[in-house]
C-alpha positions in Angstrom: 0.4 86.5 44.0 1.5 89.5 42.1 4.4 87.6 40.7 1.9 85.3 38.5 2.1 85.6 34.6 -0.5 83.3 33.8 -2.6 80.1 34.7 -2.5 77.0 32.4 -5.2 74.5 33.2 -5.0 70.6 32.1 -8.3 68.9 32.4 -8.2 65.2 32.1 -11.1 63.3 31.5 -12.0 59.8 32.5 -11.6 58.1 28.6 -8.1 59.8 28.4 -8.1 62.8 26.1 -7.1 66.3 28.3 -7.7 69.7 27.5 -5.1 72.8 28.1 -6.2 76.5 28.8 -4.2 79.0 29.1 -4.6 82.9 28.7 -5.1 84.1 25.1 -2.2 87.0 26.0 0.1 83.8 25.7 1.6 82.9 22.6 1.4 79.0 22.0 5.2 78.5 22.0 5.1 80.3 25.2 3.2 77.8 26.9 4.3 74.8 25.0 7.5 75.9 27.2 6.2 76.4 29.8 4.7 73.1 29.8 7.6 71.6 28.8 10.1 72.2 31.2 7.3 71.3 34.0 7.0 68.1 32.9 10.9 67.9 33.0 10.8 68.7 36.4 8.0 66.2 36.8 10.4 63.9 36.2 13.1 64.7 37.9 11.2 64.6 41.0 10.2 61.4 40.6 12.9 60.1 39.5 11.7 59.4 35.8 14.3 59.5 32.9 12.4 60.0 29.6 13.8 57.4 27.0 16.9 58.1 25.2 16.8 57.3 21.6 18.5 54.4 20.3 22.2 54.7 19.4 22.8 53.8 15.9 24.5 50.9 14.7 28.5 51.7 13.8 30.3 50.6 11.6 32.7 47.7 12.3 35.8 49.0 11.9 37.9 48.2 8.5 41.4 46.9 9.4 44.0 46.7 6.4 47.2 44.9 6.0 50.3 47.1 4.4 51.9 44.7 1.9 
């Protein structure tokens, strides 16, 4: 196991609310990341596909008449 950076921990408690722990030699962003991309391939493996935002309305396009 000599190839492990660090450990995050998510404990989920019975109303809902989790808790993350992670290393203090770990920068936030670092395991925001980290988290991140797990939970991407999370979802790949399960064949989840996070929502996509909505595509904005376009505009209806103007059509002129040359006189």
């Amino acid at each position: 196991m000599s190839d492990v950076r660090y450990v995050v921990n998510v404990i989920v408690y019975e109303d809902g609310h989790c808790d993350v722990i992670w290393d203090s030699s770990v920068s936030d962003e670092e395991c925001y990341e980290a988290l991140k991309q797990v939970t991407k391939d999370m979802e790949n493996a399960f064949g989840i596909n996070p929502p996509t935002p909505p595509t904005p309305p376009r505009k209806p396009p103007t059509i002129k008449r040359l006189k």
